[in-house]
N, C-alpha and C positions, 0 to 999 in steps of 0.2 A: 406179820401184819396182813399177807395177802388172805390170809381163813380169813379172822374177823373182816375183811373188806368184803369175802365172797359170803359171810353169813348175813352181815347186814342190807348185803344185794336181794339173798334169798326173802330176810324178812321183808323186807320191802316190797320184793315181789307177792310174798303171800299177803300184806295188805290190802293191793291193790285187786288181787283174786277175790279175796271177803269182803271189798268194800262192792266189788261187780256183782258179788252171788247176791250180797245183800238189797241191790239198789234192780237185782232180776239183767242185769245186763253180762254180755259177753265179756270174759275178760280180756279177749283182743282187742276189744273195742277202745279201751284204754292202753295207751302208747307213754312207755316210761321215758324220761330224761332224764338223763344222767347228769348232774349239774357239778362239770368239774373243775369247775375254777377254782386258781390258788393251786389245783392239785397236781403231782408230777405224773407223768407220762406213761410211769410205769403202773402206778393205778389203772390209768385208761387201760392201755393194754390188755392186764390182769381181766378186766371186766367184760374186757371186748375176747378174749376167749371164753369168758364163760357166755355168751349170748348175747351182751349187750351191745348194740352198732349207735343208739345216737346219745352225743353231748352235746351240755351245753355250758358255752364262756361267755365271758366277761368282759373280758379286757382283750383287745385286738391282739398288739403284742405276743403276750404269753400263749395266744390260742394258735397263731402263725406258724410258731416253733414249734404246736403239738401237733397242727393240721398238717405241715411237713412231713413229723413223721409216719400220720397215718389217715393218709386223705383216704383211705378205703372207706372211709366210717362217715356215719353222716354229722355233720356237725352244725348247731344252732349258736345263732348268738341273740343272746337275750339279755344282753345291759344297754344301761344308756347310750345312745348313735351320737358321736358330736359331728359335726358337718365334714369337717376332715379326716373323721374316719372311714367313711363310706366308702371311699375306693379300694381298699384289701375285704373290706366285708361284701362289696358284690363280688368281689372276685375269687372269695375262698368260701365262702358260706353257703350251704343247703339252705336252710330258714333262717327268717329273723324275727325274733317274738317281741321288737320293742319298736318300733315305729309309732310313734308319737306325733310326726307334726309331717304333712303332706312335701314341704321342702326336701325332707329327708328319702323319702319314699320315689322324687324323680330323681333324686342322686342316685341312689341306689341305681335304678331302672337305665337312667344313661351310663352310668359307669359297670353293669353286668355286660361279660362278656359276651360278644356273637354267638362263639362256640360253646355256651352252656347253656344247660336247659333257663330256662326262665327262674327268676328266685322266689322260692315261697316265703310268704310274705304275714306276718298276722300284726293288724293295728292292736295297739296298746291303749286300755282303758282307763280310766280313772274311776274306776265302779265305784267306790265311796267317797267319790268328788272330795278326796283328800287336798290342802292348800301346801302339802310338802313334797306332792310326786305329780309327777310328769304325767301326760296320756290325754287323749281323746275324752270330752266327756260322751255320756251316752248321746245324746243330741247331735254333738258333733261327728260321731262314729257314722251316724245313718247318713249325713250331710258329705262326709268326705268317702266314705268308700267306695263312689258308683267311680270320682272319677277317679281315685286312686287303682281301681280295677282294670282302668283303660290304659294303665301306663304299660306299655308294651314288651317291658322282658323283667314283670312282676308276676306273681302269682298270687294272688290275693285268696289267702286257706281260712281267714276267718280272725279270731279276737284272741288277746290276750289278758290277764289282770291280776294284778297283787294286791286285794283285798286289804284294809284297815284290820288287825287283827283283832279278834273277838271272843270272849271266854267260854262260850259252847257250842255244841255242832251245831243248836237248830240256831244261832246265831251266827255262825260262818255261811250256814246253808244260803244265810236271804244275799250276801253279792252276787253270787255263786248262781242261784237262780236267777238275778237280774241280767248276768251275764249270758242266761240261755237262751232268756228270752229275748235277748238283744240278736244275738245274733240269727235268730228264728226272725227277725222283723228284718233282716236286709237277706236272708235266705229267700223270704218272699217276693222283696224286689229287687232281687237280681237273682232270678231263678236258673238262669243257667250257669253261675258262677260254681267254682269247687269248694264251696263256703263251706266246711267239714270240719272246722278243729276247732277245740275250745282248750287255752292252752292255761289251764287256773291248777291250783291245788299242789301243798308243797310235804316239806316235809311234819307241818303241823297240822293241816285240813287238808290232806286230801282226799278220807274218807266225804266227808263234808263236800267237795268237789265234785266227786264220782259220783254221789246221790244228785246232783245236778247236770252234770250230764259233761261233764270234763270228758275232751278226747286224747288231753297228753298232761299228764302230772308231771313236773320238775322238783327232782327230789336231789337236794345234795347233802346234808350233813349228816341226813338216818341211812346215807349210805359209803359215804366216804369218813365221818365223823365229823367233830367239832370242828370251825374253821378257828385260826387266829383273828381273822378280820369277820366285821360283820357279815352275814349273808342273809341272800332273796329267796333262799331256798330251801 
């Protein structure tokens, strides 16, 4: 199992190379996420010596038991935040790619420890003002992140979004742009902020992504496989 886990790491890596040569950008510029929820520890592992340092979970619980064993790695959590999960995810989490509602974002910020760096932070969009998902609309995105910015042991790195799924690239491409150019409109009004990531593009658009200007793709299934449960990645 661990070949084909490390072959479909590879290909995955050389997507995100040919979607960078094709779109004229640097392929570091794009920052992969390992998206391993559901997945056992000895996966991570496996991946994490071949070069890969960040994942991203799901579910608190099961991420706890993985972050124990390997807090050397940087770890995102990118699912739904319920209000009483917020104290193990400021306290164990690098990023959080799902911030949704400004409540969540001072929880977060009061319950991050003294002694860690500040937590990076990316708001969640509802870029296709879908009525079945969670997020910020674009309007409200420009309206809440000056103050969410100010909360003091946040790191506010920029947007996230899960697209409405759509049958062609140059049809994935238009959230995907609206996404850039959003966050290019609070890049101008909060110019000294570290507003730098654009965290879109999965394991079905992410070329589609990367032509728009995605800074970290989350890819789980075209690298770990099929899940049993549905997946966001």
């Amino acid at each position: 199992m661990s070949t084909s886990l490390i072959e479909r790491f590879h290909s995955v890596q050389d997507r995100i190379r040919q979607a960078c040569l094709h779109s004229k950008r640097l392929p570091e510029s794009v920052h992969l996420l390992a998206v391993s929820k559901t997945k056992p520890i000895e996966d991570i592992l496996t991946l994490a010596e071949n070069g890969q340092t960040c994942f991203g979970e799901n579910y608190v619980q099961e991420s706890l038991l993985k972050i124990a064993q390997s807090p050397e790695l940087e770890w995102h959590f990118i699912g739904p935040i319920q209000s009483n999960k917020t104290k193990p995810i400021a306290e164990h989490f690098d990023w959080v790619h799902s911030v949704d509602r400004l409540k969540i974002a001072q929880r977060l910020s009061s319950q991050r420890p003294a002694n860690l760096a500040p937590l990076n932070i990316l708001l969640e969009v509802n870029i296709s003002e879908e009525a079945s998902k969670t997020g910020f609309s674009p309007d409200e995105t420009i309206e809440i992140a000056n103050e969410i910015s100010q909360l003091p042991n946040l790191c506010l790195r920029g947007l996230m979004a899960i697209p409405q799924k759509a049958v062609n690239i140059e049809a994935q491409r238009v959230p995907f742009a609206l996404m850039r150019m959003l966050l290019q409109t609070l890049q101008k009004q909060n110019p000294n902020a570290p507003l730098d990531t654009l965290s879109m593009g999965m394991s079905g658009d992410l070329e589609a992504a990367i032509m728009e200007g995605a800074t970290m793709v989350r890819i789980g299934t075209d690298i770990f496989g099929a899940r049993d449960i549905s997946s966001n990645a």
